[in-house]
N, C-alpha and C positions, 0 to 999 in steps of 0.2 A: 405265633403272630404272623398276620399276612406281611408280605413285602408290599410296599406301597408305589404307585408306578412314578419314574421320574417324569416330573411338571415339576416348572419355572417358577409358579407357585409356592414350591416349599422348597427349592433349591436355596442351598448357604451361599449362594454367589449371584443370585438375584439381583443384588443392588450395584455390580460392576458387571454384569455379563452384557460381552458386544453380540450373542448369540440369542437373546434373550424371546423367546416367543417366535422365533425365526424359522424353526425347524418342524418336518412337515410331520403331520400326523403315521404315527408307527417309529419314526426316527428318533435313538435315540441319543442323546448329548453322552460324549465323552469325558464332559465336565462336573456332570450331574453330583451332588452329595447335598444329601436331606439336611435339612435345617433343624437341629436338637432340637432349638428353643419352641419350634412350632409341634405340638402335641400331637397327636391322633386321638382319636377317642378310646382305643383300649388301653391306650398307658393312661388316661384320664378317668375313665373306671378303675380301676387297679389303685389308684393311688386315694380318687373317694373310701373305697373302700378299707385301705391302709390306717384312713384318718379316723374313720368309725371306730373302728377296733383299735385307735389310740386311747379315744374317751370316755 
């Protein structure tokens, strides 16, 4: 699986960051951690596929 680049986007701390959008491009946040809930698409294939092969 690729590592997917820290953005503010799908940061878990999105909704309280005083740093939010702030910081320049290449820069990157020391606070940064990806947001479970928000998927990517290859855990989102993987798990179509999981469902298939349930039914």
């Amino acid at each position: 699986m690729k590592e997917q680049k820290p953005m503010c986007v799908i940061c878990a701390w999105k909704a309280t960051c005083q740093k939010q959008f702030s910081l320049k491009a290449g820069q990157k946040c020391p606070d940064f951690v990806r947001d479970v809930t928000i998927k990517i698409e290859e855990e989102e294939d993987k798990e179509e596929e999981i469902e298939k092969k349930d039914k």
